[in-house]
Short mmCIF file of the C-alpha atoms (twelve columns), coordinates in Angstrom:
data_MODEL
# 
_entry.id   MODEL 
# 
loop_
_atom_site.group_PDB 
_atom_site.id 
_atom_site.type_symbol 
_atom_site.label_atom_id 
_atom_site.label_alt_id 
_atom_site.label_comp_id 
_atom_site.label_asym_id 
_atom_site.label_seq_id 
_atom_site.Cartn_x 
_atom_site.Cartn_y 
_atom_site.Cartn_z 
_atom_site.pdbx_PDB_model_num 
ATOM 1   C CA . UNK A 1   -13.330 -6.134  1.344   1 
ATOM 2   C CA . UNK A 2   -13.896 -9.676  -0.346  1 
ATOM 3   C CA . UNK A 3   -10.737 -10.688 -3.061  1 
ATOM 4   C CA . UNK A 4   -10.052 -13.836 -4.632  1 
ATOM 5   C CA . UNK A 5   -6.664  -15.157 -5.344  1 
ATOM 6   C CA . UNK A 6   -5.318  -17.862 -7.441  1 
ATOM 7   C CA . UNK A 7   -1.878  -19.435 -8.112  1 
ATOM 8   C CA . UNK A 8   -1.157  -21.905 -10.508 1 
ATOM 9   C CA . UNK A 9   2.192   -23.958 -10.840 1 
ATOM 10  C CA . UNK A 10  3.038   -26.769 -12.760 1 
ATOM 11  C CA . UNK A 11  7.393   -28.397 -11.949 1 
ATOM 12  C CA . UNK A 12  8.644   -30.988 -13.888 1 
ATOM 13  C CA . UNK A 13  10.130  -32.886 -11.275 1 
ATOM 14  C CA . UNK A 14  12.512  -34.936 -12.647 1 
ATOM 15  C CA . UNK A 15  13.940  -36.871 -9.292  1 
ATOM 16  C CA . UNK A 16  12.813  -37.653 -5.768  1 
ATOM 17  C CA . UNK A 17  12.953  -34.085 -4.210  1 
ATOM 18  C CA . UNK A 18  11.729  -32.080 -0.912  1 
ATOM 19  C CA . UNK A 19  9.271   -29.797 -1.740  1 
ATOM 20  C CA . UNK A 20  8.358   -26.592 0.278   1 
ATOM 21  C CA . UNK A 21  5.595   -24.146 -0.679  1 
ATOM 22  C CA . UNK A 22  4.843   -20.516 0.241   1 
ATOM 23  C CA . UNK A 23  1.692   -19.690 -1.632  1 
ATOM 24  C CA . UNK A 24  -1.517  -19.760 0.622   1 
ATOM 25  C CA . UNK A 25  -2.928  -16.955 2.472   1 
ATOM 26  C CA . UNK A 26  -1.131  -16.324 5.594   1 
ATOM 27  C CA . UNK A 27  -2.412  -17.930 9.178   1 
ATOM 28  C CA . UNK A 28  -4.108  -14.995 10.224  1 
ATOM 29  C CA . UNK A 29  -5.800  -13.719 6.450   1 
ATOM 30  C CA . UNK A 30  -9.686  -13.934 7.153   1 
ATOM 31  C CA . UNK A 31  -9.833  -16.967 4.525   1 
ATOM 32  C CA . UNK A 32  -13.595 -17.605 3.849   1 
ATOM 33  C CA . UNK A 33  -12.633 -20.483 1.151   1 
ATOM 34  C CA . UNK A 34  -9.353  -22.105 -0.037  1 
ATOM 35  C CA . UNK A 35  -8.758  -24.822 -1.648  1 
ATOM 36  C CA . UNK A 36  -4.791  -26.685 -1.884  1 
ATOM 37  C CA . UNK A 37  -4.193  -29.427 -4.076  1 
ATOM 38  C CA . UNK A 38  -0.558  -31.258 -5.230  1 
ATOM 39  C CA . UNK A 39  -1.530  -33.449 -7.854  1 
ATOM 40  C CA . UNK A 40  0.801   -35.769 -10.110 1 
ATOM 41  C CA . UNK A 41  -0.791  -38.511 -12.567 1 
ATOM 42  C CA . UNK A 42  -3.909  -39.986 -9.659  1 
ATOM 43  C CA . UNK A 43  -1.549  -39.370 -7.065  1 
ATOM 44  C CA . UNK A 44  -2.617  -36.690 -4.847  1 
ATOM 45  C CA . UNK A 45  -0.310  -35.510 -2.394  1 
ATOM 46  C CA . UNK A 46  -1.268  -34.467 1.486   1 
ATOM 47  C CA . UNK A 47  1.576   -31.888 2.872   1 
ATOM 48  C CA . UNK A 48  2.520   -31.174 5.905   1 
ATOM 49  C CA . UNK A 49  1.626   -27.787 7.003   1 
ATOM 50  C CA . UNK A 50  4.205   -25.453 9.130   1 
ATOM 51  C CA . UNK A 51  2.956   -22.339 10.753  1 
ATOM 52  C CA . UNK A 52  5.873   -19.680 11.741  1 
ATOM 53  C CA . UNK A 53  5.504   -17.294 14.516  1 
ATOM 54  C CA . UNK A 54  4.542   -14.690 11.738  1 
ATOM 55  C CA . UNK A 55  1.540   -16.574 10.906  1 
ATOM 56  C CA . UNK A 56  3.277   -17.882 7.067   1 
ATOM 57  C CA . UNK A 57  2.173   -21.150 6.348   1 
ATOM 58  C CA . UNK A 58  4.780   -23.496 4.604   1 
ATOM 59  C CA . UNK A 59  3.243   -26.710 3.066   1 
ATOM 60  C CA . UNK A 60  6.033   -29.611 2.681   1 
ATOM 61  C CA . UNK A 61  6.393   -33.293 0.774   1 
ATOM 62  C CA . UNK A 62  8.504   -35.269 -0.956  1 
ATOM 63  C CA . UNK A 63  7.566   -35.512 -4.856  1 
ATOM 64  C CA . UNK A 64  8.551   -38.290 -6.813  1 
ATOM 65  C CA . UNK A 65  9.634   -37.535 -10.704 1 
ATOM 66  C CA . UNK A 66  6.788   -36.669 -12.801 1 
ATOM 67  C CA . UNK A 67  4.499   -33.525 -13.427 1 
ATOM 68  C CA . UNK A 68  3.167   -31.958 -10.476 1 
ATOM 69  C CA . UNK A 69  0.458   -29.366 -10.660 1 
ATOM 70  C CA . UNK A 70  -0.398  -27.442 -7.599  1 
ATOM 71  C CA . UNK A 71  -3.677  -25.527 -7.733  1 
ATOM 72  C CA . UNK A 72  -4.336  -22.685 -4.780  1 
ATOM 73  C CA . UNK A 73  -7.482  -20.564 -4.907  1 
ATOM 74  C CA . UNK A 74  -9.528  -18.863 -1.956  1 
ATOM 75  C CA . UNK A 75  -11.987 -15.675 -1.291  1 
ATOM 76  C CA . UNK A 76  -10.757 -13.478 1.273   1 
ATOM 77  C CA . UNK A 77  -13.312 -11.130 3.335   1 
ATOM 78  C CA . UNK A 78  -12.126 -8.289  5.707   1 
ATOM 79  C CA . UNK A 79  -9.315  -7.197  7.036   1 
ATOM 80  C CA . UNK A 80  -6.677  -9.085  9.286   1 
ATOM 81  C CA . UNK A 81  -6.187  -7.850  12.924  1 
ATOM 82  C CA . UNK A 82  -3.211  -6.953  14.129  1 
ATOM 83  C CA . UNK A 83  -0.797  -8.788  16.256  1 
ATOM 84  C CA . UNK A 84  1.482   -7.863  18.768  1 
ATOM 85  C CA . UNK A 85  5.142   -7.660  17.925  1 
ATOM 86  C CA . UNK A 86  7.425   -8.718  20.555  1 
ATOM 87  C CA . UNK A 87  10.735  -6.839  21.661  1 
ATOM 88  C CA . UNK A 88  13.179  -9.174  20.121  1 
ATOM 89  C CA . UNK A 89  11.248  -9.712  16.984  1 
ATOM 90  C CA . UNK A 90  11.570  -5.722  16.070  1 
ATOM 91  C CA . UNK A 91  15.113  -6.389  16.964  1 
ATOM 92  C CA . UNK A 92  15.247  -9.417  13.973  1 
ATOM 93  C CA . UNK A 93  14.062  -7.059  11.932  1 
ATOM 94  C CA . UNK A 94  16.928  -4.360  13.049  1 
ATOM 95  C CA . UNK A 95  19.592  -6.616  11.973  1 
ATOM 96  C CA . UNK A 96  21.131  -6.817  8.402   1 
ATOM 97  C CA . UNK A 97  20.018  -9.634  6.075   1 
ATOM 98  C CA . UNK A 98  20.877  -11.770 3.425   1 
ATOM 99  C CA . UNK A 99  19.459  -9.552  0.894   1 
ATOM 100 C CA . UNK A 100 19.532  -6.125  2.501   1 
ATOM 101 C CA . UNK A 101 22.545  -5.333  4.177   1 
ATOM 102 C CA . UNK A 102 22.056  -2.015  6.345   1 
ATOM 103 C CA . UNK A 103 25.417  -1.996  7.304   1 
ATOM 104 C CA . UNK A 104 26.613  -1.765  3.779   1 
ATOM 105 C CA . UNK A 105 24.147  1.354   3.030   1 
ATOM 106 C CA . UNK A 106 24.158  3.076   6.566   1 
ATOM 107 C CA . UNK A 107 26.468  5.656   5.943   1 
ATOM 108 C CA . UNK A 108 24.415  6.381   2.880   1 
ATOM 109 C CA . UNK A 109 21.091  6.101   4.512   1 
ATOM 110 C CA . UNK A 110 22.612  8.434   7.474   1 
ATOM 111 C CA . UNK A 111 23.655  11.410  4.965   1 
ATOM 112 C CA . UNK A 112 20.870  10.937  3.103   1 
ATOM 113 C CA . UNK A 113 17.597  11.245  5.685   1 
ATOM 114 C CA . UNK A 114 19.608  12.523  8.119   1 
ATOM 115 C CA . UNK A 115 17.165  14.405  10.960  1 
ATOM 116 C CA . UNK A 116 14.190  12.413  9.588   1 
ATOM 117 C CA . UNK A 117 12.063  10.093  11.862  1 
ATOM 118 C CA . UNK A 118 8.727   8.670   12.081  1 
ATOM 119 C CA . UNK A 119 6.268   8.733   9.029   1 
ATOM 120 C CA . UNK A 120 8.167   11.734  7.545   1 
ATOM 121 C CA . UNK A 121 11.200  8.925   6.887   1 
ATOM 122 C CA . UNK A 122 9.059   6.338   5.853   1 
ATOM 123 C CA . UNK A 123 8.092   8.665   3.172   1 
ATOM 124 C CA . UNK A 124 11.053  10.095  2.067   1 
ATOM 125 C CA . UNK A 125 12.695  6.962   1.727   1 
ATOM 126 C CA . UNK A 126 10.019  5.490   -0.860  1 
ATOM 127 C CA . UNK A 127 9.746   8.425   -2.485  1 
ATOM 128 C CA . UNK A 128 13.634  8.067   -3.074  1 
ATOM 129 C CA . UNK A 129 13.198  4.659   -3.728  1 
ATOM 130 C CA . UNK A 130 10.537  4.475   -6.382  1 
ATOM 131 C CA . UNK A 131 12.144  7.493   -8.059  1 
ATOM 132 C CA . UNK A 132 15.555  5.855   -8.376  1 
ATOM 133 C CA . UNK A 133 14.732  2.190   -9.410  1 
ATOM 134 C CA . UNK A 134 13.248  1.318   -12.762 1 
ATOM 135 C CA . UNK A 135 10.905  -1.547  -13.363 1 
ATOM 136 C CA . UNK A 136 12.231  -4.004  -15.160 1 
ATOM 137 C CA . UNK A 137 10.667  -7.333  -15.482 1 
ATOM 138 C CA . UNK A 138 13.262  -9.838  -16.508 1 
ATOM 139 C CA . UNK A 139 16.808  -8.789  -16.007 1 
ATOM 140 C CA . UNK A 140 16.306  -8.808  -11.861 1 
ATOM 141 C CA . UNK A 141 18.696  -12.151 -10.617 1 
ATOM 142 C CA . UNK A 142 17.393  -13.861 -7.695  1 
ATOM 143 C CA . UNK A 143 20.958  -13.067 -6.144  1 
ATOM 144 C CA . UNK A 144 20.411  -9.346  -6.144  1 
ATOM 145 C CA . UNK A 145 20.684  -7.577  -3.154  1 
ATOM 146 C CA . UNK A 146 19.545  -3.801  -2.439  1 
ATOM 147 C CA . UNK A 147 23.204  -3.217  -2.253  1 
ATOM 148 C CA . UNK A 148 23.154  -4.241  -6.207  1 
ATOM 149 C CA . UNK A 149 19.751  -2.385  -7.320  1 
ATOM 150 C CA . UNK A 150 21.077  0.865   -5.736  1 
ATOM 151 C CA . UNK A 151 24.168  0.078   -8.118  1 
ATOM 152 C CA . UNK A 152 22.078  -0.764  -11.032 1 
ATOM 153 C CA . UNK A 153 18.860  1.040   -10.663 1 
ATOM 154 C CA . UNK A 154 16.434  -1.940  -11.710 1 
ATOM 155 C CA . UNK A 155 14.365  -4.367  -10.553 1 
ATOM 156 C CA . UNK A 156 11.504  -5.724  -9.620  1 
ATOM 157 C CA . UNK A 157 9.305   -5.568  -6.626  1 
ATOM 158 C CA . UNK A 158 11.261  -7.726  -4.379  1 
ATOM 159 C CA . UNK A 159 14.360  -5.700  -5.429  1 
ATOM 160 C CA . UNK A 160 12.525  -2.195  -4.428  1 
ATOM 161 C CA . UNK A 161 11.175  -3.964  -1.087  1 
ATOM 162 C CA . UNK A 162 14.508  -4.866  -0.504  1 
ATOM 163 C CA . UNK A 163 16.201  -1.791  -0.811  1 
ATOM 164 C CA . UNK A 164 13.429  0.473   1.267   1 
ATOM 165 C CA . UNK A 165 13.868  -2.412  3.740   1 
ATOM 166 C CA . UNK A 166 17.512  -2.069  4.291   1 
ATOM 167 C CA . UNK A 167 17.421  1.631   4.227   1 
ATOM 168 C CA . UNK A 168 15.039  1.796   7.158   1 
ATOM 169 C CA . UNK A 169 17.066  -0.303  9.540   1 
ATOM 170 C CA . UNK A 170 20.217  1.798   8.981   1 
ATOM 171 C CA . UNK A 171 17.778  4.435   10.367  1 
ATOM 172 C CA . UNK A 172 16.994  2.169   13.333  1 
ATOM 173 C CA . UNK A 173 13.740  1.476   11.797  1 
ATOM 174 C CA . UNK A 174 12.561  -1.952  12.008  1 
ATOM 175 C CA . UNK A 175 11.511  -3.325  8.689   1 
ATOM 176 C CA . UNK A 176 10.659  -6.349  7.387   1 
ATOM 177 C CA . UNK A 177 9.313   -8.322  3.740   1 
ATOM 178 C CA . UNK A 178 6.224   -9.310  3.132   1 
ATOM 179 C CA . UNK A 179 5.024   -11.490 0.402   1 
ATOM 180 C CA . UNK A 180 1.832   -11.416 -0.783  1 
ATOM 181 C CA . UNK A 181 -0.991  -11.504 -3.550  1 
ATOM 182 C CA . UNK A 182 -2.273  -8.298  -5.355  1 
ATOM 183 C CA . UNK A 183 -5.494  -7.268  -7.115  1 
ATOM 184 C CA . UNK A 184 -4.509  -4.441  -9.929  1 
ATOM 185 C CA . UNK A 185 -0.933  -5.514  -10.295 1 
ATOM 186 C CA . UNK A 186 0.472   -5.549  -13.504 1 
ATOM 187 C CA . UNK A 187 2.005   -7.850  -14.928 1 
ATOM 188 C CA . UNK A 188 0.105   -9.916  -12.441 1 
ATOM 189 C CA . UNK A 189 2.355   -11.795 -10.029 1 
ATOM 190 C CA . UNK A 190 3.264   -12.654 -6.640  1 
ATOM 191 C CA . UNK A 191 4.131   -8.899  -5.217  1 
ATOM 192 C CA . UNK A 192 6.344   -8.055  -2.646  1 
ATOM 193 C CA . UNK A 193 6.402   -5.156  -0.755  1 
ATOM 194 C CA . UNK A 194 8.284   -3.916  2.337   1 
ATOM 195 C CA . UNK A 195 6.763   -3.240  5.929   1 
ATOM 196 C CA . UNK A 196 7.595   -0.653  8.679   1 
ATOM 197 C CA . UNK A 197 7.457   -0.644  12.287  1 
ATOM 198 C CA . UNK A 198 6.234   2.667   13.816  1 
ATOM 199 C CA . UNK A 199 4.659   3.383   17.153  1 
ATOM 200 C CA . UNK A 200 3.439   -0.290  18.067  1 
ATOM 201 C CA . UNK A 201 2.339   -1.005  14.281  1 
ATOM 202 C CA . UNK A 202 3.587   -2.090  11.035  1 
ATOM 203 C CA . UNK A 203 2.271   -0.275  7.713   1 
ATOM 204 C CA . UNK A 204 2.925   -1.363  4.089   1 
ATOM 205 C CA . UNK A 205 5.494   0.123   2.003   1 
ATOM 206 C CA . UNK A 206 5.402   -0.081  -2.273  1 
ATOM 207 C CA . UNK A 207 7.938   1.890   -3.733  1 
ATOM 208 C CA . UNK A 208 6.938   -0.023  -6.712  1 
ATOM 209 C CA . UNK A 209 3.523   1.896   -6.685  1 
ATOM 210 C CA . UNK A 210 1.745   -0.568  -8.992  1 
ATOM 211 C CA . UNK A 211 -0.653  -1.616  -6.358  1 
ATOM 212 C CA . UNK A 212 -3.488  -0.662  -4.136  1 
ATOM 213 C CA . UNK A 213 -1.825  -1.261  -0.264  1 
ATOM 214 C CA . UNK A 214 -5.402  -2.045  1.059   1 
ATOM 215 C CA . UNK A 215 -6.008  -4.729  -0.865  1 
ATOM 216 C CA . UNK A 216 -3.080  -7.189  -0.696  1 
ATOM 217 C CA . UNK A 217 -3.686  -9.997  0.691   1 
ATOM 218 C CA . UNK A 218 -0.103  -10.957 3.412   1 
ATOM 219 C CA . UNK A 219 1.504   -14.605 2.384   1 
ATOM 220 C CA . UNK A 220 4.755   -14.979 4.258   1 
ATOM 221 C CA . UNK A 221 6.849   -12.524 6.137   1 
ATOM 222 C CA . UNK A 222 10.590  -12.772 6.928   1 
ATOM 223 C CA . UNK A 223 13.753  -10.486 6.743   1 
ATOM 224 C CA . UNK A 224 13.822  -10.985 3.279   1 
ATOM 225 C CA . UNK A 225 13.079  -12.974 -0.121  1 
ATOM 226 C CA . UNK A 226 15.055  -15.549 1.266   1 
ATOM 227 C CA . UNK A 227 12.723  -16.162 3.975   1 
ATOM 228 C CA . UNK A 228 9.715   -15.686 1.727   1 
ATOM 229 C CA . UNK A 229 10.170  -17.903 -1.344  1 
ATOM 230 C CA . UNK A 230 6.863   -19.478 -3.192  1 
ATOM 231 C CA . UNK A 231 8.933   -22.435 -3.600  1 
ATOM 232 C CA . UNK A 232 12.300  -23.838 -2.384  1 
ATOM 233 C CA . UNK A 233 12.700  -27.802 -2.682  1 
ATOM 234 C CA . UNK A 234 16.097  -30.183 -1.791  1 
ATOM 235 C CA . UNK A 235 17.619  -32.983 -2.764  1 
ATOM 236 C CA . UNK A 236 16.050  -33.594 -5.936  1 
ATOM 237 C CA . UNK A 237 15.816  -31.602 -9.586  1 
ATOM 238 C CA . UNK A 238 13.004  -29.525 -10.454 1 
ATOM 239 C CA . UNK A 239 11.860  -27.101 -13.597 1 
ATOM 240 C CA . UNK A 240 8.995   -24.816 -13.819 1 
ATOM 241 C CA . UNK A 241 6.720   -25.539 -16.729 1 
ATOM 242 C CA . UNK A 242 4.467   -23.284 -15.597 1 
ATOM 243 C CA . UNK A 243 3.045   -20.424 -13.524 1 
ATOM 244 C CA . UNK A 244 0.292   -18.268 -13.121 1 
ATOM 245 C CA . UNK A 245 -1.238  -15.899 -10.745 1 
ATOM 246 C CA . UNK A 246 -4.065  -14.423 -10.405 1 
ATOM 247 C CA . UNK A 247 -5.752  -11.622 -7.389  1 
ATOM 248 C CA . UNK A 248 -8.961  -9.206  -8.165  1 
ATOM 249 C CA . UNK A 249 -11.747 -7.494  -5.722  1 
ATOM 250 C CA . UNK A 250 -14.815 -8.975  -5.603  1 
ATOM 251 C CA . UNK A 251 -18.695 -7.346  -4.804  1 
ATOM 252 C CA . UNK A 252 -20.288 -3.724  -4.839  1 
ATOM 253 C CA . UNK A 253 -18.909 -3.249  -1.255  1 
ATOM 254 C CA . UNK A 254 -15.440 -3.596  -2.565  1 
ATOM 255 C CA . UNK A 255 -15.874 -2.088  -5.637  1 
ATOM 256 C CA . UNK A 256 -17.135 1.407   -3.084  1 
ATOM 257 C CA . UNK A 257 -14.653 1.041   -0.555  1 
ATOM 258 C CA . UNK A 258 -11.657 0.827   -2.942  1 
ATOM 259 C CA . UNK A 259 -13.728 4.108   -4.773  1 
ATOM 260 C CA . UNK A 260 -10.286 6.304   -4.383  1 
ATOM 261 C CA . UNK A 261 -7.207  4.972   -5.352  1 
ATOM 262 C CA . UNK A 262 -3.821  4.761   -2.739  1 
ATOM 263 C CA . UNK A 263 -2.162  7.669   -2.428  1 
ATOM 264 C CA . UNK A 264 1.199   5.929   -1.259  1 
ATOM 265 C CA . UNK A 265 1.924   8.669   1.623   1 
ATOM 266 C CA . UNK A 266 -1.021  7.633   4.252   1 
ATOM 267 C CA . UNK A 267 -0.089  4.377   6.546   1 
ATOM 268 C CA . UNK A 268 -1.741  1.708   5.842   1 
ATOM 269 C CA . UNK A 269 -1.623  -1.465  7.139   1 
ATOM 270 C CA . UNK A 270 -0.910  -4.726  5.086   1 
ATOM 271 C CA . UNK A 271 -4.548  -6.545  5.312   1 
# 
């Protein structure tokens, strides 16, 4: 399955400032092409690049004030193998987060999908999910919590990842965030959705439902958005001017292999 993704962001960086990035395919994505660049003015900036033990690839520098455009594109073709998932990793991903806090929502989650396990809670959870939270582009705050969009009942797709995420580990289900780019989605953005741990394997969760699972292509994984961000910078003052993403399938063999659309109840892997 070939798919070519695109992010465009322009900061108005208006003093000295440590810049980290989160927007490239991750380590192990079968990249065929991909192309970084951090331009300001003729100045074209060479980051360092940090690989996590997830495989999320962080690129760092230190802008000086000015407009900065960074320009990502790359073709992606086939499917990323999976990797093994150690014992105290699945515990990390056990443990309440920042943004989804089990232990607030476990006696919830317990009542709730009490006598469920396996793939029969995985699905019963999104289906709760995705039938309790609106999408609502705009009024999510990058301070909510799934504790605050099960009070309010919108968000956006970091909000529902979050909320699936935290419900799972007060089930003793390890679950995790995953970043990543999208073909389909709409309004086209970075998408987030939520991953479980089942039987040796992790499999995709989108309560949102506005995308096809087999398609995404994985950009950083953490416990959270907090560990996921396309952009978190230090020391300095930065506005967006502008941003712009872009993800779509690519050939005849893609177009036939994606010929039915996801059905949101199979497993499937995150690509």
């Amino acid at each position: 399955m070939q798919r070519a993704v695109t992010s465009e962001i322009d900061l108005d960086v208006r003093a000295s400032v440590d810049l980290i990035f989160s927007i490239t395919a991750a380590q192990q994505v079968p990249a065929v092409s991909e192309e970084l660049t951090f331009i300001q003015g003729d100045r074209h900036y060479m980051p360092t690049e940090i690989v996590d033990k997830s495989g999320s690839r962080l690129h760092r520098f230190t802008a000086e004030p000015g407009l900065l455009q960074v320009r990502y594109a790359a073709t992606i073709d086939g499917h990323t193998a999976s990797t093994h998932t150690s014992d105290l990793e699945a515990i990390t991903y056990l443990r309440p987060s920042r943004y989804c806090q089990s232990d607030e929502v476990f006696s919830q989650a317990r009542r709730q999908f009490q006598g469920l396990v396996g793939e029969d809670l995985v699905r019963a959870v999104t289906d709760f999910v995705s039938a309790s939270v609106t999408y609502t582009p705009g009024l999510s705050l990058g301070t909510d919590s799934a504790v605050t969009t099960l009070m309010t009942g919108q968000g956006v797709c970091r909000d529902y990842a979050h909320v699936v995420i935290a419900l799972l580990r007060a089930m003793d289900v390890p679950a995790r965030y995953a970043a990543c780019y999208a073909p389909g989605l709409e309004p086209m953005d970075f998408h987030a959705v939520a991953e479980a741990y089942l039987d040796g394997c992790w499999y995709a969760i989108d309560a949102t439902r506005l995308a096809d699972r087999r398609s995404l292509v994985r950009i950083a994984t953490g416990r959270d958005a907090a560990d996921c961000a396309f952009l978190s910078f230090h020391g300095g003052a930065v506005n967006l001017d502008h941003l712009r993403v872009d993800a779509r399938l690519e050939g005849d063999e893609t177009s036939a292999e994606m010929a039915t659309s996801d059905d949101f109840v199979s497993l499937v892997p995150l690509s």
